[in-house]
C-alpha positions in Angstrom: 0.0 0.0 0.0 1.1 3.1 -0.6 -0.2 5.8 1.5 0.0 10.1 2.0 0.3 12.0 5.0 -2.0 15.3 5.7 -0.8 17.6 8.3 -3.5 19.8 8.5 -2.6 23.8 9.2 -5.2 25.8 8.3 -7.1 27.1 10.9 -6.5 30.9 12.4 -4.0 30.2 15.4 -6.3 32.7 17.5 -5.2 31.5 20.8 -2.0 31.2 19.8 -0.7 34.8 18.4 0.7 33.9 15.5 0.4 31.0 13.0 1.3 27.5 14.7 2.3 26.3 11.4 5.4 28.5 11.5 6.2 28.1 15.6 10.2 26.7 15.8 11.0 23.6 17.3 14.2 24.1 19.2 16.4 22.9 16.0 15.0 25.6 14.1 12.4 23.9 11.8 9.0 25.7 11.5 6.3 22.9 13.1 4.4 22.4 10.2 7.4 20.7 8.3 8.3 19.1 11.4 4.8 17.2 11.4 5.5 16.6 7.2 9.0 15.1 8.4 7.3 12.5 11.1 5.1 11.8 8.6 7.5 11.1 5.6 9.8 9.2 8.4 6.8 6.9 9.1 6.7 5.8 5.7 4.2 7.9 3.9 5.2 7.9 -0.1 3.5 11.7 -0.2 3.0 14.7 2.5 0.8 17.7 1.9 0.4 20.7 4.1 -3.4 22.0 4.1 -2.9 26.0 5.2 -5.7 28.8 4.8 -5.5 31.5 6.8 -2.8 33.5 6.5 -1.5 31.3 3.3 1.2 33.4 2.0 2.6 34.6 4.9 3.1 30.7 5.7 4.0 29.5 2.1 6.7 32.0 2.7 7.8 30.6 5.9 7.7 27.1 4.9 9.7 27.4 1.6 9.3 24.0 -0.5 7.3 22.2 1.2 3.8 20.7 -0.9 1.3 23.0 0.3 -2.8 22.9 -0.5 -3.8 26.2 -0.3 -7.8 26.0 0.9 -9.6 28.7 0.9 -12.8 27.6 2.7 -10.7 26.6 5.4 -13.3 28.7 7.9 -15.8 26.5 7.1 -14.2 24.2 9.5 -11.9 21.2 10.1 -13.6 18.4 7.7 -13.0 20.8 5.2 -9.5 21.2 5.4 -9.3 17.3 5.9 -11.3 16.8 2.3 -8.9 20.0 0.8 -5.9 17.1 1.7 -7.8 14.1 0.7 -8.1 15.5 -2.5 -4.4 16.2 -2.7 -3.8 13.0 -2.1 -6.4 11.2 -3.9 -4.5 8.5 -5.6 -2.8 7.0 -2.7 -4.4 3.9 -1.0 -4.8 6.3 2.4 -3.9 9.1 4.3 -2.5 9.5 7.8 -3.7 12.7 8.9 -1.6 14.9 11.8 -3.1 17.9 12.9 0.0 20.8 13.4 -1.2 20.9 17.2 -0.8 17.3 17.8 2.8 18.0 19.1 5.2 14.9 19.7 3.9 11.7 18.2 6.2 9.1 18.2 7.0 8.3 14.7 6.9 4.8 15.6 3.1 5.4 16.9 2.9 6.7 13.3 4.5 3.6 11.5 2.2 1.4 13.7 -0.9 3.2 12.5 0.4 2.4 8.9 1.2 -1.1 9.6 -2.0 -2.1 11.5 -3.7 -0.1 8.3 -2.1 -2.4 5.6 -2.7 -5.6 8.0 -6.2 -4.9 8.4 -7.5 -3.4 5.7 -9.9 -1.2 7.9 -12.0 1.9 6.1 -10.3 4.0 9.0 -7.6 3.7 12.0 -8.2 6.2 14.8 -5.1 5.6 17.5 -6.4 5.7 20.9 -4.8 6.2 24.3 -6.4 4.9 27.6 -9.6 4.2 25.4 -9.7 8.1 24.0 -9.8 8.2 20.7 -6.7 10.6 19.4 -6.5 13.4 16.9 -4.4 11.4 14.4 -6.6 9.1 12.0 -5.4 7.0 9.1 -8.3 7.1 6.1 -8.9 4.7 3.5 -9.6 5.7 0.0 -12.9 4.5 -0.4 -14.0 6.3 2.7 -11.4 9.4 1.8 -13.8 9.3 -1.9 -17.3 9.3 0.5 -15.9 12.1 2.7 -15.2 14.2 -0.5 -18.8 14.2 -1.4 -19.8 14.9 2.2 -20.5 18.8 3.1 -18.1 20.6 4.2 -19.5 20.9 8.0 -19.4 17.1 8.1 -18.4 16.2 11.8 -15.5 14.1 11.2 -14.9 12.5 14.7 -18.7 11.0 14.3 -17.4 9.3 10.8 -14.8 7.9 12.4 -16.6 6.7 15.7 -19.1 4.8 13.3 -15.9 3.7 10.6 -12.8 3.5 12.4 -11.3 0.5 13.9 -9.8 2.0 17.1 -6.1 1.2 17.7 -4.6 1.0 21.2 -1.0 2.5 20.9 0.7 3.8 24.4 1.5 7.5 23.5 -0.2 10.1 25.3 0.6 12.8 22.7 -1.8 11.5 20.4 -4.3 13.7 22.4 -2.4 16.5 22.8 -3.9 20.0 20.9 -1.2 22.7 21.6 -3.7 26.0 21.4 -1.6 28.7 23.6 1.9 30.1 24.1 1.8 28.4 27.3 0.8 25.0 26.3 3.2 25.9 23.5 6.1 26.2 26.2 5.3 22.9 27.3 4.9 20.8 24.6 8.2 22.0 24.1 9.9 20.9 27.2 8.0 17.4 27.4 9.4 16.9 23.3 12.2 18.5 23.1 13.7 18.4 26.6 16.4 20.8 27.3 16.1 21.6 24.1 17.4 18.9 22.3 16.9 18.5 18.6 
């Protein structure tokens, strides 16, 4: 099988100040590409970057990295998720990492893929402790429905009815990095003492 990643950056960063796409991991590397680099390390063949708001300023930021520009990225996060999908439409499936979901292991990552080629599932949603994560892991066929779905679709009640949950042990799976402060954090539990 031969599958994409999505890291999906679109939103506004509100919260945050600025756009979490471009925040620096202590090596330097703007987030966003971090996420693409995980992703690519886990084995996917393909990584797109969804961004809306504030798309130029972060193309420029992120130099040549393959980037989906969605407008309509307001209109929520199944949107963004379908922008990707269609990015990434001829691949068997799509692991999707939001930017916010700060320090998956990429070995959680590779087990998602492997468990997804195993079993064949329309949908892998990791889970830790029984909660279901913010990663997910998409089939085609079900990537094809969700493209004709509107773009409000809630995609966490798709993948509650779809998904075959996977147990992993890696807390950051539900992690969702919105502030400066949770921001500092996520940085020292990653990256600690700043290591690369």
């Amino acid at each position: 099988m031969k599958h994409a990643g999505i890291v999906l950056a679109a939103g506004a960063s509100t919260r945050m100040g600025e756009p979490k796409a471009l925040l620096r991991t202590p090596a330097g590397i703007p987030l966003a590409r971090h996420q693409a680099d995980l992703l690519r390390l886990a084995g996917c063949a393909h990584v797109v970057i969804v961004l809306g708001s504030e798309y130029e300023r972060i193309r420029r930021g992120l130099g040549g990295a393959d980037m989906v520009h969605h407008p309509g990225w307001a209109q929520g996060r199944a949107s963004s998720v379908q922008a990707g999908l269609r990015a990434a439409a001829a691949y068997d499936g799509c692991l999707i990492l939001p930017v916010d979901t700060v320090g998956v292991a990429p070995a959680t990552l590779r087990t998602t893929l492997d468990f997804a080629e195993r079993a064949r599932p329309a949908a892998v949603r990791p889970v830790f402790t029984g909660q279901p994560g913010k990663i997910a892991w998409i089939a085609r066929e079900l990537a094809t429905e969700l493209l004709k779905a509107p773009a409000d679709t809630r995609l966490d009640l798709i993948l509650k009815d779809r998904a075959t949950e996977l147990p992993v042990q890696d807390a950051a799976i539900l992690s969702n990095v919105n502030t400066p402060e949770e921001w500092i954090a996520a940085v020292r539990r990653v990256w600690p003492g700043g290591q690369k």
